[in-house]
C-alpha positions as CSV (number, residue, x, y, z in Angstrom):
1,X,26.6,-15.5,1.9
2,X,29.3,-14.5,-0.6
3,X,29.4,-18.4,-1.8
4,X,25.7,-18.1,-2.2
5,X,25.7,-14.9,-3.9
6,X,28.0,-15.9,-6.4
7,X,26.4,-19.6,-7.3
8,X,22.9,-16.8,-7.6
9,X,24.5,-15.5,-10.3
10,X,26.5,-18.3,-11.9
11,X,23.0,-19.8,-12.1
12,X,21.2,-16.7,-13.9
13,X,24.2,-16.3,-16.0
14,X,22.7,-14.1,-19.0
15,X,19.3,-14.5,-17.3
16,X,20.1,-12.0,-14.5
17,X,18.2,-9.0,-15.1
18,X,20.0,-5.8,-16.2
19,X,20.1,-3.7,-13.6
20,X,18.6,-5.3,-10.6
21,X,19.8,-6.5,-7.5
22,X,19.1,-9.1,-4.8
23,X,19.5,-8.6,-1.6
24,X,18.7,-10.5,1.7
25,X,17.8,-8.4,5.3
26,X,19.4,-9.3,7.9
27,X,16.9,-10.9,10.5
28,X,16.9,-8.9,13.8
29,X,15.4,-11.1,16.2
30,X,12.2,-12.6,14.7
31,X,11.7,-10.1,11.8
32,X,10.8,-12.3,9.2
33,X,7.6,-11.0,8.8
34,X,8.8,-7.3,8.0
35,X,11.4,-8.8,5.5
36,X,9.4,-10.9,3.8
37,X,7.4,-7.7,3.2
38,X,9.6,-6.1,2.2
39,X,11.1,-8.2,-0.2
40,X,7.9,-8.4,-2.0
41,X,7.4,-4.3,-2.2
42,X,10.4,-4.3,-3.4
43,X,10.2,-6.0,-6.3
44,X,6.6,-4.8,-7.2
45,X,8.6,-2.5,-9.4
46,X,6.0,0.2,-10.2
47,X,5.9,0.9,-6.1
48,X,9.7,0.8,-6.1
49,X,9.7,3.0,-8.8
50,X,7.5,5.5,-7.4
51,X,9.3,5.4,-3.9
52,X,12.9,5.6,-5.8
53,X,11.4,8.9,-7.3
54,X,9.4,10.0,-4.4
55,X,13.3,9.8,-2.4
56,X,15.1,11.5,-5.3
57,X,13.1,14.5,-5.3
58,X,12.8,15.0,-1.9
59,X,16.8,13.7,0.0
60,X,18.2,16.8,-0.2
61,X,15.4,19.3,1.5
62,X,16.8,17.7,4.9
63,X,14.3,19.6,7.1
64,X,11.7,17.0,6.5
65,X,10.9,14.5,9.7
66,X,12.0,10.8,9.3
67,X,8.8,8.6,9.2
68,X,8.0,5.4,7.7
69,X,8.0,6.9,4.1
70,X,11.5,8.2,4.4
71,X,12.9,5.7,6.1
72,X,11.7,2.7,3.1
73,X,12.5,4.9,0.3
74,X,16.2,5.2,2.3
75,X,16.3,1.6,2.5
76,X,15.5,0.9,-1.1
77,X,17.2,3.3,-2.7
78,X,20.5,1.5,-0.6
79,X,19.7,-1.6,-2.0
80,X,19.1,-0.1,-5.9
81,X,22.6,1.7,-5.4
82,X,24.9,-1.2,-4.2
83,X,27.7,-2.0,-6.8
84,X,27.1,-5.9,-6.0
85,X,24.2,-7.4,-7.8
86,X,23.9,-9.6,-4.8
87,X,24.3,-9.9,-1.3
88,X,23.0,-9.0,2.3
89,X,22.1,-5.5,3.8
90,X,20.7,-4.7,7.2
91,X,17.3,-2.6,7.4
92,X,18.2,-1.3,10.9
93,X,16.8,2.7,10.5
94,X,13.8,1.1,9.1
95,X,12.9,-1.4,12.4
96,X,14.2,1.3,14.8
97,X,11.6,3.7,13.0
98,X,8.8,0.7,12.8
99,X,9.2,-0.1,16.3
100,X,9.3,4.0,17.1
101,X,6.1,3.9,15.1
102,X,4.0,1.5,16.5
103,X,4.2,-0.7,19.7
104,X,3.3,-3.7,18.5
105,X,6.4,-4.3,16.5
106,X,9.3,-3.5,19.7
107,X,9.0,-7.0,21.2
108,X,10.9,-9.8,19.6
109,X,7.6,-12.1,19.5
110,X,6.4,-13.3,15.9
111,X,4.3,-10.6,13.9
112,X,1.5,-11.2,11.3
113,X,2.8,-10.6,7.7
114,X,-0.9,-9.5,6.7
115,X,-0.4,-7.4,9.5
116,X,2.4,-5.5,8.7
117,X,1.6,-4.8,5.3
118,X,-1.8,-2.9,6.0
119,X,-0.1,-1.1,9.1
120,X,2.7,-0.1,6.5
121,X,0.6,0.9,3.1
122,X,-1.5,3.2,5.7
123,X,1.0,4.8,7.1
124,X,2.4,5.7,3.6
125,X,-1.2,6.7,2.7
126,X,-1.2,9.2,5.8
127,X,1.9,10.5,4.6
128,X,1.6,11.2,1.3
129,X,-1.8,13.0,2.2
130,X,-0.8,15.1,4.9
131,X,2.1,16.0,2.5
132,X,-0.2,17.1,-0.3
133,X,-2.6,18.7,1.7
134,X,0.1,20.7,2.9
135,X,1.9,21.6,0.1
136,X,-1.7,22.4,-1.5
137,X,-2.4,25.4,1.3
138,X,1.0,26.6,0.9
139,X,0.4,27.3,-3.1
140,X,-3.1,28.7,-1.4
141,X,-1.5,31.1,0.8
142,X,1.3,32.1,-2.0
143,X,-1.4,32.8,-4.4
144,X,-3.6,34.6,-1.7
145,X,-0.9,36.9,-1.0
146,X,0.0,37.5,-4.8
147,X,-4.1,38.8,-5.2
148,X,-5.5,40.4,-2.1
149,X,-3.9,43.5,0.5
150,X,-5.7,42.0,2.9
151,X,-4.7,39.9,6.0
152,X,-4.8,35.9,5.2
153,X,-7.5,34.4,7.4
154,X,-6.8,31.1,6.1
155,X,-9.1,29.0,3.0
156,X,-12.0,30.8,1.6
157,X,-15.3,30.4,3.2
158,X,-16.5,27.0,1.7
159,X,-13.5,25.5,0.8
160,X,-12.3,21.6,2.5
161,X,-9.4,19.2,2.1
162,X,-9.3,17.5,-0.6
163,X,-7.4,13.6,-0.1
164,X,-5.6,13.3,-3.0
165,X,-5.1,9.7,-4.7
166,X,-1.6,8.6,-3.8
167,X,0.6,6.4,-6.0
168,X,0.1,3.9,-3.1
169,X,-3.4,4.0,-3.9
170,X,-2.6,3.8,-7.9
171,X,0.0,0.5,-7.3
172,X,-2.5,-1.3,-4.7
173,X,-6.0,0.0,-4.2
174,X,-8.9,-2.2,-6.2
175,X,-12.8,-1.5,-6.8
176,X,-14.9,-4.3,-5.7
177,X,-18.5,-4.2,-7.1
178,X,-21.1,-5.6,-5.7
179,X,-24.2,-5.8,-7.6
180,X,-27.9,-7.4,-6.5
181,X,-30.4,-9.0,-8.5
182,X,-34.1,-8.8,-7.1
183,X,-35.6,-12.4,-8.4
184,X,-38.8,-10.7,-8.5
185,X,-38.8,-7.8,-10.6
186,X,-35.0,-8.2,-12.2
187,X,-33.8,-4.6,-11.0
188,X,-30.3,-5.0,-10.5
189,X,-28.3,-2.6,-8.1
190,X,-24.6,-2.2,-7.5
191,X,-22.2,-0.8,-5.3
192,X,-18.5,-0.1,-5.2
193,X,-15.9,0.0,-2.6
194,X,-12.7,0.3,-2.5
195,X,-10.0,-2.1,-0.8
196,X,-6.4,-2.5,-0.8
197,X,-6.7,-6.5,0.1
198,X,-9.4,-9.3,-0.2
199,X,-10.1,-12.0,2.4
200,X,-10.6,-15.0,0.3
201,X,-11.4,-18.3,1.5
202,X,-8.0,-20.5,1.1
203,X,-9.2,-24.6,0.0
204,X,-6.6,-27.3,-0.1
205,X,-4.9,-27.9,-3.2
206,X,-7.0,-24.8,-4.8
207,X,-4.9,-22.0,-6.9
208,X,-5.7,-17.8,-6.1
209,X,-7.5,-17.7,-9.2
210,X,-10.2,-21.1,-8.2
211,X,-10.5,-18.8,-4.6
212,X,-10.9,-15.3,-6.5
213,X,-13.7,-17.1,-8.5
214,X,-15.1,-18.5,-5.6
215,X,-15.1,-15.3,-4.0
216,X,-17.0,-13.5,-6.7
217,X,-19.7,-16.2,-7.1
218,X,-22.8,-15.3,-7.3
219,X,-25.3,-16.5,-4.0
220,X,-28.9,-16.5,-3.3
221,X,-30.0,-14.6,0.4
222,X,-33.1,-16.3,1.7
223,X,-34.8,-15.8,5.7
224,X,-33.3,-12.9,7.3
225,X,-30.9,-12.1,4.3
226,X,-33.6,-11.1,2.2
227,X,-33.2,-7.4,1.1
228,X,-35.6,-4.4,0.9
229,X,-36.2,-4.1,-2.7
230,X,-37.0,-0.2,-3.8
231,X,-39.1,-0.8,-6.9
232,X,-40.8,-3.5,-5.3
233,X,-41.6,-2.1,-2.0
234,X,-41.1,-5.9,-0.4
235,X,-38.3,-8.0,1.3
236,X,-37.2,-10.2,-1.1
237,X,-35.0,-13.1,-2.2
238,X,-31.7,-11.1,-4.3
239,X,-28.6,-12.9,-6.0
């Protein structure tokens, strides 16, 4: 590997980015799946920027739990801090903690990519929430105690928890709009959702952007996909 790191860099020469490094993970029996995740997290550079800053405010509390969270921004923060711009490094903590986390990762059987990635962008989500909810009812509690006497019975009467938008969700999460044309009367309706990945359809020979076209073409629903139009009062045709 120290052959192949060096003709790596002979071949970027002045091309090799200032800064960045490139680093293979070491394969511990049929991880492939998680690496190749991983690689590609990690060099979506405003994620990797948040997590780098998300572990340098938070490494030296030390009475925080290792989770999922901790245990990426550890790993990526080893691979930002090695003095070689190339070379290997071993993700153990992070597959001990994977296969801690979730069953389906401790055999040594072949895992879905796809997978992975949702299983992994969740558990960050649940994470980052549970730590902003928290931190939120501590400033609660420390300015309940700053303006009442009274005993602290917990939130005001009224009050709910609040999920907070996480820079997961800023890096990854989308807003699909679907909208509906009733052929009759022309009233067109939308809706959004929100997703973190699309299904599309993958043709032979086709590039993402043919599929995400395909994808957002517009269709005709006939028979039983008629829909109940509101200022029509009738099931009708909609595209």
């Amino acid at each position: 590997m120290g052959a192949a790191s060096s003709r790596l860099e002979k071949a970027l020469g002045e091309q090799f980015p200032e800064g960045e490094r490139y680093f293979g993970l070491e394969n511990f029996g049929n991880t492939c799946y998680c690496n190749s995740v991983l690689q590609a997290l990690y060099f979506c550079v405003p994620f990797r920027d948040q997590l780098l800053e998300y572990y340098a405010s938070n490494k030296n509390t030390g009475d925080g739990e290792e989770n999922m969270l901790t245990c990426l921004a550890d790993l990526f923060s080893q691979i930002s801090n090695q003095k070689k711009k190339t070379g290997v490094i071993a993700p153990k903590r992070f597959i001990q903690r994977l296969k801690k986390q979730n069953e389906i990762f401790r055999s040594y059987m072949h895992q879905d990519a796809h997978e992975f990635l949702n299983f992994l962008l969740n558990e960050l989500v649940d994470i980052l929430e549970k730590e902003h909810n928290a931190e939120r009812e501590s400033l609660q509690n420390i300015s309940l105690q700053k303006n009442s006497n009274g005993p602290i019975n917990g939130q005001p009467n009224g009050s709910h928890k609040e999920l907070a938008a996480t820079w997961v969700h800023k890096c990854f999460q989308g807003i699909l709009t679907n909208e509906t044309r009733c052929l009759r009367c022309e009233t067109v309706t939308d809706r959004d959702e929100t997703f973190f990945d699309l299904s599309l359809d993958i043709e032979q020979n086709s590039s993402i952007t043919s599929c995400l076209k395909n994808f957002s073409s517009t269709e005709t629903l006939n028979a039983e996909d008629k829909f109940f139009c509101d200022k029509c009062c009738r099931k009708l045709r909609k595209e």
